[in-house]
Structure formats: structure tokens, C-alpha cells
PDB file of N, CA, C and O in Angstrom, chain B, residues numbered from 101:
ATOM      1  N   UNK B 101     100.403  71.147 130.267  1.00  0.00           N
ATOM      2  CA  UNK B 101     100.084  71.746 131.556  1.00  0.00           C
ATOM      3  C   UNK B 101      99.691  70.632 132.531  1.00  0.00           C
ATOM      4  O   UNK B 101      98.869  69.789 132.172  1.00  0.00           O
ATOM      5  N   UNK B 102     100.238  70.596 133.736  1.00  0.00           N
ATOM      6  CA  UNK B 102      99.713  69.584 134.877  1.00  0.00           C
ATOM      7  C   UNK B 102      98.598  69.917 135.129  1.00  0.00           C
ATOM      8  O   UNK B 102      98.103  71.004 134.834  1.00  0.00           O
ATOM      9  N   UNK B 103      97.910  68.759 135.874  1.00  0.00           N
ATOM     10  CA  UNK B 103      96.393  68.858 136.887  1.00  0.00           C
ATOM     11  C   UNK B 103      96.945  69.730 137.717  1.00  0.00           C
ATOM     12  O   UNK B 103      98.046  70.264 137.850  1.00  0.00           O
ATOM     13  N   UNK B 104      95.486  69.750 138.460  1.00  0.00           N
ATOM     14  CA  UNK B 104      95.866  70.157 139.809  1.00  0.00           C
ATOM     15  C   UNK B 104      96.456  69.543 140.750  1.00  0.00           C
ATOM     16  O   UNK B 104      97.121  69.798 141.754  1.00  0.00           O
ATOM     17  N   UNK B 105      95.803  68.121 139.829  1.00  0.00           N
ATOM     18  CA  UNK B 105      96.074  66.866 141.494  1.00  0.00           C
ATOM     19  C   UNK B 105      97.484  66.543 140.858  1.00  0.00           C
ATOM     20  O   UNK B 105      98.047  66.006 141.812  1.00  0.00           O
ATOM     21  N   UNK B 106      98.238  66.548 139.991  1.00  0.00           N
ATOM     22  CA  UNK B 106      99.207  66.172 139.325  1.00  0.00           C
ATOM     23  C   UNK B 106     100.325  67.010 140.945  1.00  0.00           C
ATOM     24  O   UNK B 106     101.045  66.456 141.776  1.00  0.00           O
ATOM     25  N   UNK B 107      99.901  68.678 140.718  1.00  0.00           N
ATOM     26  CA  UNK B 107     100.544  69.512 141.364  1.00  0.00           C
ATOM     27  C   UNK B 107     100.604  69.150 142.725  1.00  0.00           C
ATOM     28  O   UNK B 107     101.589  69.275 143.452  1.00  0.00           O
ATOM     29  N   UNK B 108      99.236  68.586 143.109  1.00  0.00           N
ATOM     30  CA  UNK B 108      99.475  68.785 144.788  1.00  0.00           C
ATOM     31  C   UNK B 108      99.646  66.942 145.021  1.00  0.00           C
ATOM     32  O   UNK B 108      99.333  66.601 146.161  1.00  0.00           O
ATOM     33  N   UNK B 109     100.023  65.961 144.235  1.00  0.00           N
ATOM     34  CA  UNK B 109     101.080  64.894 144.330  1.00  0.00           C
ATOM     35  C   UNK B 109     101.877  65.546 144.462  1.00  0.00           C
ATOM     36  O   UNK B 109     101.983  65.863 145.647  1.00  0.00           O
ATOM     37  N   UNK B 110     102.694  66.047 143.748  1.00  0.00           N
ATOM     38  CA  UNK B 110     104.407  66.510 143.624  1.00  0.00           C
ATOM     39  C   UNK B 110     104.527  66.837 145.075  1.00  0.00           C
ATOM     40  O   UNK B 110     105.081  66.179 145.956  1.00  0.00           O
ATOM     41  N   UNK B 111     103.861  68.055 145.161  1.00  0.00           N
ATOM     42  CA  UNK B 111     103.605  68.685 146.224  1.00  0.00           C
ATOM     43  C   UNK B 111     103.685  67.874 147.843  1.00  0.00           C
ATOM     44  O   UNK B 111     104.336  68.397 148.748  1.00  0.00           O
ATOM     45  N   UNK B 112     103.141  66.908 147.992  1.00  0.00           N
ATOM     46  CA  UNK B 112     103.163  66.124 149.077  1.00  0.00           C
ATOM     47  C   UNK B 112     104.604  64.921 148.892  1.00  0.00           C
ATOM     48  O   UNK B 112     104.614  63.833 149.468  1.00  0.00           O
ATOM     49  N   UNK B 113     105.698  65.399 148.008  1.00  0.00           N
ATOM     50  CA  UNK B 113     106.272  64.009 147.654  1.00  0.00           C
ATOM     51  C   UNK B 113     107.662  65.521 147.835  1.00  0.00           C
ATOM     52  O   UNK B 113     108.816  65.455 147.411  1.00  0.00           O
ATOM     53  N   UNK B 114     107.096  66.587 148.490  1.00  0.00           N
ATOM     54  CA  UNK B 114     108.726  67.477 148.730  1.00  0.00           C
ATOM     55  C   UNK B 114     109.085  67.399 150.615  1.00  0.00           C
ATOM     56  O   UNK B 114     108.373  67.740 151.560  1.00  0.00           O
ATOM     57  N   UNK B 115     110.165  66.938 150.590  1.00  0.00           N
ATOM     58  CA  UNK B 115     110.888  67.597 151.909  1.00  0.00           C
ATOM     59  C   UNK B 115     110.110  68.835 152.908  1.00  0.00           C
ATOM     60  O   UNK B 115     109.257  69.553 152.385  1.00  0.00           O
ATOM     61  N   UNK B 116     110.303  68.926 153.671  1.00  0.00           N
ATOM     62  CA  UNK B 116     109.867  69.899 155.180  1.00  0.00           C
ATOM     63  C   UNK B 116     110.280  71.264 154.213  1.00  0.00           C
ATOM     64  O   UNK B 116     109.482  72.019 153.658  1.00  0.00           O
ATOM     65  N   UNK B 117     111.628  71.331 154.192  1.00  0.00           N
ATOM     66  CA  UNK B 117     112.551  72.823 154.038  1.00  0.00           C
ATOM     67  C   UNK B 117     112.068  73.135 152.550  1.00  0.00           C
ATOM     68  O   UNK B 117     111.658  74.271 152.308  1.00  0.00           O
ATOM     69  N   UNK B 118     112.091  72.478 151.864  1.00  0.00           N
ATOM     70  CA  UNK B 118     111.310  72.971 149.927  1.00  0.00           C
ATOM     71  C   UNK B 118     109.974  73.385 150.239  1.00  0.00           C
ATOM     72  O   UNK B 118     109.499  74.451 149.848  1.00  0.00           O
ATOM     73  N   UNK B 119     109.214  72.328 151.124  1.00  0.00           N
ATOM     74  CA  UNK B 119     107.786  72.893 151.438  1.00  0.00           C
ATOM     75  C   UNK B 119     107.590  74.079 152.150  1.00  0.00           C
ATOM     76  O   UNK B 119     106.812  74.923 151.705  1.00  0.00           O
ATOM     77  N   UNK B 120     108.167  74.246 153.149  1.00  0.00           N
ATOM     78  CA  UNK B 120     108.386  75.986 153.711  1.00  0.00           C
ATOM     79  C   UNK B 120     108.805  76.998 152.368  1.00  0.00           C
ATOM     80  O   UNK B 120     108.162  78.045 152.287  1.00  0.00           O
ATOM     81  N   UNK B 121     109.529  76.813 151.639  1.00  0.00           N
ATOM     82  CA  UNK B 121     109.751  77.530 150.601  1.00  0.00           C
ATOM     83  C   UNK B 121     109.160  77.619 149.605  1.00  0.00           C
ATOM     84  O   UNK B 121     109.284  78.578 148.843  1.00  0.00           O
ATOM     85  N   UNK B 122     108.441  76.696 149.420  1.00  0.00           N
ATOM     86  CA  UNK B 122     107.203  76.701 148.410  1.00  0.00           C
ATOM     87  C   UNK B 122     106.310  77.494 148.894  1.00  0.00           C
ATOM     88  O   UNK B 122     105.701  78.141 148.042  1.00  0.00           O
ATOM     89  N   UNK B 123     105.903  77.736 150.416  1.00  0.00           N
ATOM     90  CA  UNK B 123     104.484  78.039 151.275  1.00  0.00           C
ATOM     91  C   UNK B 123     105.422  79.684 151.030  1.00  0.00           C
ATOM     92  O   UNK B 123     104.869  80.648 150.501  1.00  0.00           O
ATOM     93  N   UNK B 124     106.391  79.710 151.360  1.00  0.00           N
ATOM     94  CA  UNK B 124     106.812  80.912 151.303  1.00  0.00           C
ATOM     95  C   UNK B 124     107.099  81.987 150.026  1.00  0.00           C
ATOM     96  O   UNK B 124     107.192  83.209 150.144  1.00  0.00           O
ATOM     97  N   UNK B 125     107.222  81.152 148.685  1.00  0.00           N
ATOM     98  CA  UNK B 125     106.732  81.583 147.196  1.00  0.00           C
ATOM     99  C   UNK B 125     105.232  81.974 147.292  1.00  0.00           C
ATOM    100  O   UNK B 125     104.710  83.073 147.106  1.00  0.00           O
ATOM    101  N   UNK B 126     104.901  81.263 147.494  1.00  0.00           N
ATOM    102  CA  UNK B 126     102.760  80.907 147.602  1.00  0.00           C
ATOM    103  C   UNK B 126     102.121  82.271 148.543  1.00  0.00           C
ATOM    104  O   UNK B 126     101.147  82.954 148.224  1.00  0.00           O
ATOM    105  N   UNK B 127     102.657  82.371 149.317  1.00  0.00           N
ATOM    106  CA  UNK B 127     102.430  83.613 150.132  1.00  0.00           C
ATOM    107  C   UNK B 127     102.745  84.967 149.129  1.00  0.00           C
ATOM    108  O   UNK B 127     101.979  85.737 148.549  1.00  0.00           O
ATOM    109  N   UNK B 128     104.120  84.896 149.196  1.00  0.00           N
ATOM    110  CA  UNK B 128     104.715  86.544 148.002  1.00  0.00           C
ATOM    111  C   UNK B 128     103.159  86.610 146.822  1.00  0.00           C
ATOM    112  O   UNK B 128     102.336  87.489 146.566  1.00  0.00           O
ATOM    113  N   UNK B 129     103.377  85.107 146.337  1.00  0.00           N
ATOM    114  CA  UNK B 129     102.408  85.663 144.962  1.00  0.00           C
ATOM    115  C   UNK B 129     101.228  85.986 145.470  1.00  0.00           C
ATOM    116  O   UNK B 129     100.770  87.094 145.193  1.00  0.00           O
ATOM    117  N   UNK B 130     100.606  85.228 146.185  1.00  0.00           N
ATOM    118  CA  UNK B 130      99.494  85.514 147.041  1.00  0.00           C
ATOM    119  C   UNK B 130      99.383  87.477 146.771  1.00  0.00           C
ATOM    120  O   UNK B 130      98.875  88.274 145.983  1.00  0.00           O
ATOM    121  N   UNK B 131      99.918  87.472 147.554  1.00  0.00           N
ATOM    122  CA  UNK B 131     100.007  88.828 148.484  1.00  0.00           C
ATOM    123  C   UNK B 131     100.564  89.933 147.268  1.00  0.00           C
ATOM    124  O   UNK B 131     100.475  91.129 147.548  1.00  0.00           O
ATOM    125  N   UNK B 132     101.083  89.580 146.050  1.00  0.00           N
ATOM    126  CA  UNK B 132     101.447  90.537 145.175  1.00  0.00           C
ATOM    127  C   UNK B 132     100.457  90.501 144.256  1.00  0.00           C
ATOM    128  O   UNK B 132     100.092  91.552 143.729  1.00  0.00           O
ATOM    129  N   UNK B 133      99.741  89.001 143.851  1.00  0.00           N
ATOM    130  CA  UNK B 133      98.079  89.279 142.999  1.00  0.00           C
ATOM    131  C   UNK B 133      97.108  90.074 143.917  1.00  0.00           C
ATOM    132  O   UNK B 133      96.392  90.962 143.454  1.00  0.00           O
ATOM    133  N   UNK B 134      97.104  89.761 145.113  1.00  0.00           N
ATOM    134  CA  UNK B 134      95.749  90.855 145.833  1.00  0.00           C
ATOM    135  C   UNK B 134      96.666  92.205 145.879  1.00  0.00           C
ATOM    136  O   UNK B 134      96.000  93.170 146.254  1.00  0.00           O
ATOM    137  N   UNK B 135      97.957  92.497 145.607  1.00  0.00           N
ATOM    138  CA  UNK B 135      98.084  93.803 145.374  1.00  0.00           C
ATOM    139  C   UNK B 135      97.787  94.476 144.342  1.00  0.00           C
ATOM    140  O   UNK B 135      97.261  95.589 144.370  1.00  0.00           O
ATOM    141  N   UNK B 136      98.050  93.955 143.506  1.00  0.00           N
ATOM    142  CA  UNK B 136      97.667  94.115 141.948  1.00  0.00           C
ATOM    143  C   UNK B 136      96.488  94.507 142.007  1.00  0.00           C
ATOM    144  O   UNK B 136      96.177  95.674 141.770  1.00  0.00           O
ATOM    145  N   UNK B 137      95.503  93.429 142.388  1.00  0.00           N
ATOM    146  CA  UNK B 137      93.750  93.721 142.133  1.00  0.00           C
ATOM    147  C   UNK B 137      93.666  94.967 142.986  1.00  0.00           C
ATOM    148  O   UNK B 137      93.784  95.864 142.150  1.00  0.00           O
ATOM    149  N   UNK B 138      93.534  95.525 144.145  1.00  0.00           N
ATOM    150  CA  UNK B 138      93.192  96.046 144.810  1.00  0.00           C
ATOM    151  C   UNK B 138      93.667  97.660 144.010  1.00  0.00           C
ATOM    152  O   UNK B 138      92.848  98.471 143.576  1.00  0.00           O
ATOM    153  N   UNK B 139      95.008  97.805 143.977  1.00  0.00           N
ATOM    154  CA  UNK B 139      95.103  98.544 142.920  1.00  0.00           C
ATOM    155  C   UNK B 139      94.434  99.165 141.835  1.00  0.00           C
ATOM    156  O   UNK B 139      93.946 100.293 141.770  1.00  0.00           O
ATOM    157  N   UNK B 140      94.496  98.058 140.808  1.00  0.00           N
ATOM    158  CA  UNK B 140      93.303  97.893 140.117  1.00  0.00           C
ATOM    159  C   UNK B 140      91.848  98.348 140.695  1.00  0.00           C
ATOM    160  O   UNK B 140      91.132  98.907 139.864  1.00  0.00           O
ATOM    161  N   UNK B 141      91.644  98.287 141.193  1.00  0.00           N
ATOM    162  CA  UNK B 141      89.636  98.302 141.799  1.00  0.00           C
ATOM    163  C   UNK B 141      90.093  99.725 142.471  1.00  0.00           C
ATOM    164  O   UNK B 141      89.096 100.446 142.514  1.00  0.00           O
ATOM    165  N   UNK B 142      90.937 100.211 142.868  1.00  0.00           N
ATOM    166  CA  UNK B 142      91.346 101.724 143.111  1.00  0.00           C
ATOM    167  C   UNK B 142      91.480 102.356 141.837  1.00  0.00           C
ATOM    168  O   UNK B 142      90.859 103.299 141.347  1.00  0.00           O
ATOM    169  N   UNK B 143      92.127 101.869 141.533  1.00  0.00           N
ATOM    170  CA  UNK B 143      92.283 103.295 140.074  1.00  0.00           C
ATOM    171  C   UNK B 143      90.698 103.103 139.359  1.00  0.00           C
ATOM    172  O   UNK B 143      90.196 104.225 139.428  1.00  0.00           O
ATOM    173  N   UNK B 144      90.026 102.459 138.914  1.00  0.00           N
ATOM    174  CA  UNK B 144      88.617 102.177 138.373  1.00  0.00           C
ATOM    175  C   UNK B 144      87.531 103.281 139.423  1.00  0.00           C
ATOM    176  O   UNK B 144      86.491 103.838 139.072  1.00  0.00           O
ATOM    177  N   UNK B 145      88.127 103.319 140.595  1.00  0.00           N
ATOM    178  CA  UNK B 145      87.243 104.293 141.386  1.00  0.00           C
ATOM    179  C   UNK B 145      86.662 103.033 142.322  1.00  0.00           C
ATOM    180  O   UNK B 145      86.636 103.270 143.529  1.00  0.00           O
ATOM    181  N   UNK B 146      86.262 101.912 141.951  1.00  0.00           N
ATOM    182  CA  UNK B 146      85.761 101.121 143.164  1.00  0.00           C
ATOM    183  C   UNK B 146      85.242 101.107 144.731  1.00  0.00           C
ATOM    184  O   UNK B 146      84.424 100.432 145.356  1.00  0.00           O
ATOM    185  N   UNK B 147      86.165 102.234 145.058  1.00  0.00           N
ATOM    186  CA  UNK B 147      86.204 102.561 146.960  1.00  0.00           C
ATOM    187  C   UNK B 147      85.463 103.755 146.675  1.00  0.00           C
ATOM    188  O   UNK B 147      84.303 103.370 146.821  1.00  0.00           O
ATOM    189  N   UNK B 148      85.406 105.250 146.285  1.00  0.00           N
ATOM    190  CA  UNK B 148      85.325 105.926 146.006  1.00  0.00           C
ATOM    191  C   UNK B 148      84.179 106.013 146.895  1.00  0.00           C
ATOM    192  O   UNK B 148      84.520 106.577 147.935  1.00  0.00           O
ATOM    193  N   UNK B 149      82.873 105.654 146.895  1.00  0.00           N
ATOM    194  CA  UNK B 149      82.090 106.143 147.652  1.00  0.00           C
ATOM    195  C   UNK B 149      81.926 105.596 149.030  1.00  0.00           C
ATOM    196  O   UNK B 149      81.114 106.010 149.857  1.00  0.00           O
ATOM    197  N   UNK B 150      83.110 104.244 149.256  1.00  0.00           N
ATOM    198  CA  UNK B 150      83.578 103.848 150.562  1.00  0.00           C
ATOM    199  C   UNK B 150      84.523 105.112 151.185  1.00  0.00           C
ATOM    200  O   UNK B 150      84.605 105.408 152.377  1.00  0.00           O
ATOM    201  N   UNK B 151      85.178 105.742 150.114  1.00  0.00           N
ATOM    202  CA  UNK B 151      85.840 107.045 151.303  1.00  0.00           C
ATOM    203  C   UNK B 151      85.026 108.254 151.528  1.00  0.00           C
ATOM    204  O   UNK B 151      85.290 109.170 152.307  1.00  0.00           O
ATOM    205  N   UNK B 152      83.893 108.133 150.667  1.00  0.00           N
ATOM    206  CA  UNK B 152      83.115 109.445 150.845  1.00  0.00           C
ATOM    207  C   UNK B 152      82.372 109.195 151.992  1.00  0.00           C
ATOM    208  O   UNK B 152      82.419 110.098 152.827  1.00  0.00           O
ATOM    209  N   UNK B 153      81.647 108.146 152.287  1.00  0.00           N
ATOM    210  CA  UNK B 153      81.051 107.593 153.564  1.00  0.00           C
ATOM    211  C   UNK B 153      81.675 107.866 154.717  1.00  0.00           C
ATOM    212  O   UNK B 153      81.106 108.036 155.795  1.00  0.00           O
ATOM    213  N   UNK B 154      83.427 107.937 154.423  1.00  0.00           N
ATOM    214  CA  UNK B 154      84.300 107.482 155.593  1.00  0.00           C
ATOM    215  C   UNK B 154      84.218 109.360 156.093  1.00  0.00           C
ATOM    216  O   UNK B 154      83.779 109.871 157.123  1.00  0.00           O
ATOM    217  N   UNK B 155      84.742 109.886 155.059  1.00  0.00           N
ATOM    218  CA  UNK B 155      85.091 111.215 155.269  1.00  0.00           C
ATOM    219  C   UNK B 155      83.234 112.000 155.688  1.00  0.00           C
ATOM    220  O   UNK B 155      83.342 113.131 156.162  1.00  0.00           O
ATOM    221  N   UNK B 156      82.173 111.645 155.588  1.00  0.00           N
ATOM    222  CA  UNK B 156      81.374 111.997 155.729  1.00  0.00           C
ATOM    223  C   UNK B 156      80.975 112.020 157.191  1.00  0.00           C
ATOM    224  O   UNK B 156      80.480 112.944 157.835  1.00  0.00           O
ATOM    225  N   UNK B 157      81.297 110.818 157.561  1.00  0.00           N
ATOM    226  CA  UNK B 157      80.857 110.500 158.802  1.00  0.00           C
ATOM    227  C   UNK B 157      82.253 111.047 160.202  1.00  0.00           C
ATOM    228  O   UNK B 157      82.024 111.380 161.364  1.00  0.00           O
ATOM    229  N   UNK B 158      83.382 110.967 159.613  1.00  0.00           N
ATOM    230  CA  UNK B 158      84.056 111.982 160.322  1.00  0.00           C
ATOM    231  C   UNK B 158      83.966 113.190 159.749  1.00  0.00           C
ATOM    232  O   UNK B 158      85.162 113.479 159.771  1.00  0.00           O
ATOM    233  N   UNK B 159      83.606 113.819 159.409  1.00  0.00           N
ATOM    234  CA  UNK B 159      83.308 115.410 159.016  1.00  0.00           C
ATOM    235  C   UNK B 159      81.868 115.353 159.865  1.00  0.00           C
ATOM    236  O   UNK B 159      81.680 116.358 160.550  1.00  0.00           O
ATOM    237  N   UNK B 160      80.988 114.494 159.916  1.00  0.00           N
ATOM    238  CA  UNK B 160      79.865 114.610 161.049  1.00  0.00           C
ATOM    239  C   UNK B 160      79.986 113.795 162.441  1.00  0.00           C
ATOM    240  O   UNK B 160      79.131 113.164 163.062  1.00  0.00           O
ATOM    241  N   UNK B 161      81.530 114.062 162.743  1.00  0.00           N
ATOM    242  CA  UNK B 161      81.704 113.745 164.125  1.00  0.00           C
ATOM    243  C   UNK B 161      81.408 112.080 164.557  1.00  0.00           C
ATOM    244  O   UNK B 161      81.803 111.758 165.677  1.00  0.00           O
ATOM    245  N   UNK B 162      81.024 111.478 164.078  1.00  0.00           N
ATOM    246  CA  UNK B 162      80.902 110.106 164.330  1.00  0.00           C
ATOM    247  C   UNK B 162      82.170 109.161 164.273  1.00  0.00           C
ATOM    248  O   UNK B 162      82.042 107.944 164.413  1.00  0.00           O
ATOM    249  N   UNK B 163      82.963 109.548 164.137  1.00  0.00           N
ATOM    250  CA  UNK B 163      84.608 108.824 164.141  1.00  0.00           C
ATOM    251  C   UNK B 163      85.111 108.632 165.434  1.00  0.00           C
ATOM    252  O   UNK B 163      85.262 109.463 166.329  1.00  0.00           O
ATOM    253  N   UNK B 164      85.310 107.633 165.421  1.00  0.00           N
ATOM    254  CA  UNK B 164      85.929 107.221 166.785  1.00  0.00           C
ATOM    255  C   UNK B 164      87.820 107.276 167.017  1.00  0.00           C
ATOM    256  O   UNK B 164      88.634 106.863 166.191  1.00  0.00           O
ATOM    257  N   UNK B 165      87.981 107.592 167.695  1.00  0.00           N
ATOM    258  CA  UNK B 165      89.804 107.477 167.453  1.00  0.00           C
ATOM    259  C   UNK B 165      90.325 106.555 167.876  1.00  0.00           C
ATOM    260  O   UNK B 165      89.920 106.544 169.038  1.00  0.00           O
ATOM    261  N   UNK B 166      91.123 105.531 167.728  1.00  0.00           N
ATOM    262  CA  UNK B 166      91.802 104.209 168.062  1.00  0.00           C
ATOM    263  C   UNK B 166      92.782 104.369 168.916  1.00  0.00           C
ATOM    264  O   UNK B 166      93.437 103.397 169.293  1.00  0.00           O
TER     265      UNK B 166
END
């Protein structure tokens, strides 16, 4: 397994257009692990009393409309 610093040598030793495409891999996974978790921490119930708050306080008129 490489370092880290092993990785972010390589990393500084790629072209403009690989590096956009790397940043642009790095993003997807990004953005598909915080989908995952969030998921996750939903099905566990996690929010659960963040929507009861939500629905509470618009059911007592305090909701503002955007």
C-alpha cells in the first residue's frame, strides 16, 4: 500500500487534463461515500427527531415559506 505522501507525489507529477479527471473521480466518490452514510444514519433513525421538530413547528405555524 502507498503513503499518503507517496500518493500526493504522484499526484503533483500528473498533467492539467489527468488532474481534472482525477479531481473529477475524487468528487463522484466523495459525493457517493456521503451518500452512502447519510443513508445509513437515515435508515438507523438518526434524523428522526430532526423531522419531528420540523413537522412540529410547522404544524405550530412557525414555518416560513421560501
Amino acid at each position: 500500500m502507498m503513503t499518503l505522501e507517496a500518493i500526493e507525489a504522484e499526484i503533483q507529477k500528473l498533467p492539467s487534463q489527468e488532474l481534472a479527471k482525477l479531481r473529477r473521480w475524487f468528487d463522484n466518490f466523495f459525493a457517493d461515500t456521503w451518500d452512502t452514510k447519510i443513508e445509513a444514519d437515515a435508515a438507523l433513525g438518526k434524523f428522526d427527531n430532526f423531522a419531528k421538530e420540523a413537522l412540529a413547528e410547522y404544524e405550530a405555524g412557525k414555518a416560513i415559506e421560501i
